[in-house]
N, C-alpha and C positions, 0 to 999 in steps of 0.2 A: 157237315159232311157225316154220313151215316158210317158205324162202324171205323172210326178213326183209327190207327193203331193206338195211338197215346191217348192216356185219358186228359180231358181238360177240366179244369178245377180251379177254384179263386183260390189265393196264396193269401194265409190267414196275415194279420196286422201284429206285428211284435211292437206286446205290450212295453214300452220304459220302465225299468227302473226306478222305484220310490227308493230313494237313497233316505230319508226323512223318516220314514218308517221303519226300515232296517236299521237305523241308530240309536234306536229306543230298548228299553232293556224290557225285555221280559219276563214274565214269572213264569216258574218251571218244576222241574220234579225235585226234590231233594236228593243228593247223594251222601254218604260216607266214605269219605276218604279212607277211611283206616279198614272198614270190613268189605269197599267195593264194592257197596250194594245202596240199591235206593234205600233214605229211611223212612218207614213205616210209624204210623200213629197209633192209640190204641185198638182202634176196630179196625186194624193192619191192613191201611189204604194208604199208600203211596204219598207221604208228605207233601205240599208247596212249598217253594222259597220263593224271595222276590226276586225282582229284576237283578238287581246285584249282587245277591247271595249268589243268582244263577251265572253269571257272569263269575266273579271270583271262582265258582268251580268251573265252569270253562277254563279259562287260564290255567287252572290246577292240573288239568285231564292235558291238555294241549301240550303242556310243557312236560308230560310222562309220556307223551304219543311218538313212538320212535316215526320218523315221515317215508311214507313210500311200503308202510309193512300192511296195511288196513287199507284193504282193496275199496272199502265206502269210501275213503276220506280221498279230496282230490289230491294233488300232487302241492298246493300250499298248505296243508295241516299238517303240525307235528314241526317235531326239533329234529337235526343230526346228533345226536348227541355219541352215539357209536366214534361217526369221524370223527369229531371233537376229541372223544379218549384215547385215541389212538396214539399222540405223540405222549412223548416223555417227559416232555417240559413242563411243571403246572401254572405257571404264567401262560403257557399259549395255547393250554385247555382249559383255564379259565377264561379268556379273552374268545377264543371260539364257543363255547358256551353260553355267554352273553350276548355274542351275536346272533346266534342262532335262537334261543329263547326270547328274545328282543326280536327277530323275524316274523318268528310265528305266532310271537302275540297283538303285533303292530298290523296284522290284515284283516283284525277284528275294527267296524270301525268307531266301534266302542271303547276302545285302547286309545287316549291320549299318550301316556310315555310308558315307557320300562326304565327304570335304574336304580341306583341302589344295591349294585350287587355287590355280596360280601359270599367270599368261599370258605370251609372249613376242613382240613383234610386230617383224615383218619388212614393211613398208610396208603392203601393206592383206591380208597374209600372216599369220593366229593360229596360234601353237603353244599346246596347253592341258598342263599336266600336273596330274592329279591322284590322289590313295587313294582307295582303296578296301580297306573291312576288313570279311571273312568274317566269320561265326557260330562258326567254331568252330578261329579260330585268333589269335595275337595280332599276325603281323605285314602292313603295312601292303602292299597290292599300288599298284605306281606305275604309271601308264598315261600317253602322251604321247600329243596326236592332232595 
């Protein structure tokens, strides 16, 4: 029929999911923790790391990522850690804390476990440390925040 209102058109084929692929760790840019900046080599081009260097700073970033403030990230990246401090108790802002950093790192599926956490408080100041162990390695990655 000539002049249709609607246009017709084939409805493209949605690709699957390689689940098998995305579990694999990849090599990526180098970061620094301490200056926030990628680090640079001598002819100051943007360092590699490997798959797991890249990974351990993942979890590093993720677990500093307040969730819901970073208009990129969807609604599972990133910790509460705000709600978390809210209460008075430090038992039950350490225990919401480890949920929540145990959350957001467990939807990597690169993240076999989180535990191991130990807190240290410096007046109303939390240091957290905790592991985190890969899929496809046996030792344990430590993270402080």
């Amino acid at each position: 029929m000539a002049g249709a209102l609607f246009p017709i058109f084939e409805v493209p084929k949605i690709m699957e999911e390689n689940l098998e692929y995305d579990s694999r760790y990849k090599r990526s840019m180098k970061w620094d923790t301490e200056k926030g900046d990628f680090v640079r080599n001598g002819i100051n081009r943007i360092a590699e790391c490997s798959g797991e260097e890249a990974f351990m700073m993942w979890c590093y970033k993720i677990a500093q990522t307040e969730r819901y403030t970073c208009l990129a990230y969807p609604s599972e990246i990133g910790v509460e850690m705000e709600a978390a401090m809210e209460d008075n108790d430090e038992k039950t802002v350490e225990s919401m804390v480890e949920r929540t950093i145990t959350d957001a790192l467990m939807i990597n599926l690169r993240t076999e476990s989180v535990k191991n956490f130990t807190f240290i408080w410096n007046g109303n100041e939390m240091h957290c440390t905790f592991q985190v162990k890969g899929i496809e390695w046996e030792k344990l990655i430590t993270i402080t925040i």
